[in-house]
C-alpha positions as CSV (number, residue, x, y, z in Angstrom):
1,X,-12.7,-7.6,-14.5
2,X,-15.1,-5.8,-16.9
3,X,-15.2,-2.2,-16.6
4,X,-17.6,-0.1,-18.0
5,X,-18.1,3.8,-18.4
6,X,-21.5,5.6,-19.7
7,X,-20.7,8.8,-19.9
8,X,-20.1,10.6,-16.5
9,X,-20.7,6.9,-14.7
10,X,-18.2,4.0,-14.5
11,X,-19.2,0.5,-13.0
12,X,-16.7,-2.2,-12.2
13,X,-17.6,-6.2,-12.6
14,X,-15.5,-8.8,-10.9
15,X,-15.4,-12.1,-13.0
16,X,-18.4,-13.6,-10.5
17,X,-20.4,-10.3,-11.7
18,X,-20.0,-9.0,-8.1
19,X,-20.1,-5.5,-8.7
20,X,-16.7,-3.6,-7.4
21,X,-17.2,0.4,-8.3
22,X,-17.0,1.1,-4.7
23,X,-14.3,-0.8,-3.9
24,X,-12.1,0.1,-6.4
25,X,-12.5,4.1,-6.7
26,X,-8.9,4.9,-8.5
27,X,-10.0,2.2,-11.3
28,X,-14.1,3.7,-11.5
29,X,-12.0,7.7,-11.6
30,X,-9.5,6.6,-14.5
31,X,-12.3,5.6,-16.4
32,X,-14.1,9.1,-16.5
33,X,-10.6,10.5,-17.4
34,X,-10.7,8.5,-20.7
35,X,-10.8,10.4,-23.9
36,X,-14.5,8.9,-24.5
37,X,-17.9,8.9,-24.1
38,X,-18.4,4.9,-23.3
39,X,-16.2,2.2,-24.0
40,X,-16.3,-1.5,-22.0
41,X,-12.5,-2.7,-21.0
42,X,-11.6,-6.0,-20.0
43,X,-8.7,-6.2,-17.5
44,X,-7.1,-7.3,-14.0
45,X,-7.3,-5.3,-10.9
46,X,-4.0,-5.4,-9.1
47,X,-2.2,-4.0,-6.4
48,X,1.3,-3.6,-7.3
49,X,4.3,-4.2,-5.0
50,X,7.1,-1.9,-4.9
51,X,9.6,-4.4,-6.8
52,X,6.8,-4.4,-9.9
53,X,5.0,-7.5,-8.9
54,X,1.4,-8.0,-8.7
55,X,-0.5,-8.6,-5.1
56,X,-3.5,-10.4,-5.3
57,X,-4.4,-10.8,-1.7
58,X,-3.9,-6.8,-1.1
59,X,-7.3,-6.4,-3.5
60,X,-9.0,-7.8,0.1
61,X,-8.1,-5.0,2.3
62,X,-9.6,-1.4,2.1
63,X,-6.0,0.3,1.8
64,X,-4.8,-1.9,-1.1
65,X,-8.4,-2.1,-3.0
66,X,-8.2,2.3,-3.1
67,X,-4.8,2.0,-4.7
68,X,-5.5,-0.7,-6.8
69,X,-4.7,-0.5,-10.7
70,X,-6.9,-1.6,-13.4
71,X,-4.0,-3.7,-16.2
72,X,-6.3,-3.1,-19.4
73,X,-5.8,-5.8,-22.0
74,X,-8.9,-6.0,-24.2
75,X,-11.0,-3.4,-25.5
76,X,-14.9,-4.7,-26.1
77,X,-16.6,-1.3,-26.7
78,X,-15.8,2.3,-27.6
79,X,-18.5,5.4,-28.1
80,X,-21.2,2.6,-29.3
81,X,-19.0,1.0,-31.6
82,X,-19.0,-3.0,-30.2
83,X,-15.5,-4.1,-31.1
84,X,-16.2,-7.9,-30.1
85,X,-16.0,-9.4,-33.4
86,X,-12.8,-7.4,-34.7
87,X,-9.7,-9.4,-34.0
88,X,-7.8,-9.0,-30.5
89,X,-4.7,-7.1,-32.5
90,X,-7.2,-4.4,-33.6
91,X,-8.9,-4.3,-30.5
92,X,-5.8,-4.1,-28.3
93,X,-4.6,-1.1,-30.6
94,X,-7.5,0.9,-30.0
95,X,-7.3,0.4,-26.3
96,X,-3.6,1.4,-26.6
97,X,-4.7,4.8,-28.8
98,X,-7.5,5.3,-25.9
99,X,-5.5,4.7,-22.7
100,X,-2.1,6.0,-23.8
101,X,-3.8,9.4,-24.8
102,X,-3.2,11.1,-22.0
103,X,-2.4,10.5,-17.9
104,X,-4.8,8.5,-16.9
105,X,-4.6,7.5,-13.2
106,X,-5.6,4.1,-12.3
107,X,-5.6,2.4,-15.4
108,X,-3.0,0.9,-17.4
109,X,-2.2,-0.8,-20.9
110,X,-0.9,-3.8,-20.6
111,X,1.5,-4.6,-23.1
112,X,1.7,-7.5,-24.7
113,X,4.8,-9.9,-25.5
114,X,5.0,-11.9,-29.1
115,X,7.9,-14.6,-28.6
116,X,8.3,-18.3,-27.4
117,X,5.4,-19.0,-25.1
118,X,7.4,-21.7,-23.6
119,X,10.6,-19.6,-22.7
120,X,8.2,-17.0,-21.8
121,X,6.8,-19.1,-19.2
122,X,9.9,-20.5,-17.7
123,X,10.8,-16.3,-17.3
124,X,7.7,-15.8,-15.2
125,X,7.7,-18.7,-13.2
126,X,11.3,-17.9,-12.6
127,X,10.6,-14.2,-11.5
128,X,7.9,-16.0,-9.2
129,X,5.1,-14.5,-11.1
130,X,1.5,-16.7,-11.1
131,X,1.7,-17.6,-14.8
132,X,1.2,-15.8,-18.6
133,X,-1.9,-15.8,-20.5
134,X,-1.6,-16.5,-23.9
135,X,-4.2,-15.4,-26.9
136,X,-4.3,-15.7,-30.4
137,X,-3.9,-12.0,-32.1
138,X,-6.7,-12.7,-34.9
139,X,-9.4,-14.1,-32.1
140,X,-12.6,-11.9,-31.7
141,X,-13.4,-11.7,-28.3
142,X,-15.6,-14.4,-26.4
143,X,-16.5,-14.4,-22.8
144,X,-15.4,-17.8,-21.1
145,X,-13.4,-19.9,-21.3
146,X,-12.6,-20.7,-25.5
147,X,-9.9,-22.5,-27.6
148,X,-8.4,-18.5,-28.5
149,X,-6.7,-18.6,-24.9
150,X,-4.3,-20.5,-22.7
151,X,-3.6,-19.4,-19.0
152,X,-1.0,-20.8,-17.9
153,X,-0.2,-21.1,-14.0
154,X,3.4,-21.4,-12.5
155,X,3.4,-25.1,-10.2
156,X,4.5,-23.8,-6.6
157,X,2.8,-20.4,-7.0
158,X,2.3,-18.4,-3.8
159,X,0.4,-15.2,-3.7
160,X,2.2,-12.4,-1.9
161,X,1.0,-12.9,2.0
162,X,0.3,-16.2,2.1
163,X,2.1,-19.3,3.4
């Protein structure tokens, strides 16, 4: 999800550019309480369970789309200053300096996790988590898919709610 704020207005972007400000007003509000004037994050929208997972499928109901949280991993744009081109290390402190400033309800940094990718992995699938994504830490940012990131999906996977 890309997630942009202009000032006093925030506007939400799903990955098929379907636009989801609406949908997702506790993501749109945490972006006004940023410590900014504009800045363009890149992130997931999730509805968290209470034993920490993610669930997907809640994102298609009312209730769970108003309580949904935006997991902020990239930072694109900040007070006109396009960030693309620095590396994703630089980029990602930023976005921890701009969303770790103060409460901010709604949005999230998502940490990230430098060890064995494989091992890694094997942990998620075995905590029955979709999968990890892995990115290189000098990359500049590209949207698309690009030879900077790996997802990588658990075999067996079943999203919360479904059978």
């Amino acid at each position: 999800m890309i997630c942009r704020r202009e000032g006093p207005q925030a506007r939400l972007w799903s990955r098929n550019a379907l636009n989801w400000t609406q949908r997702l007003p506790r993501i749109a509000g945490g972006l006004l309480e940023l410590p900014c004037r504009s800045c363009v994050l890149d992130g997931e929208a999730v509805v968290q369970l209470p034993d920490g997972r993610d669930d997907f499928h809640a994102l298609r109901s009312a209730a769970g789309a108003r309580n949904a949280m935006l997991m902020a991993f990239d930072l694109l744009e900040l007070d006109g200053r396009d960030l693309r081109a620095l590396p994703l290390e630089e980029r990602r402190a930023e976005l921890r300096r701009l969303v770790e400033a103060g409460p901010v309800d709604g949005v999230a940094f998502v940490d990230a996790i430098d060890e064995d990718g494989e091992a890694l992995f094997r942990h998620a699938c075995r905590l029955g988590l979709e999968g990890i994504i892995s990115k290189r830490r000098d990359s500049p940012y590209r949207s698309g898919r690009s030879q900077a990131w790996l997802k990588s999906k658990c075999a067996g996977y079943v999203r919360h709610g479904e059978q």
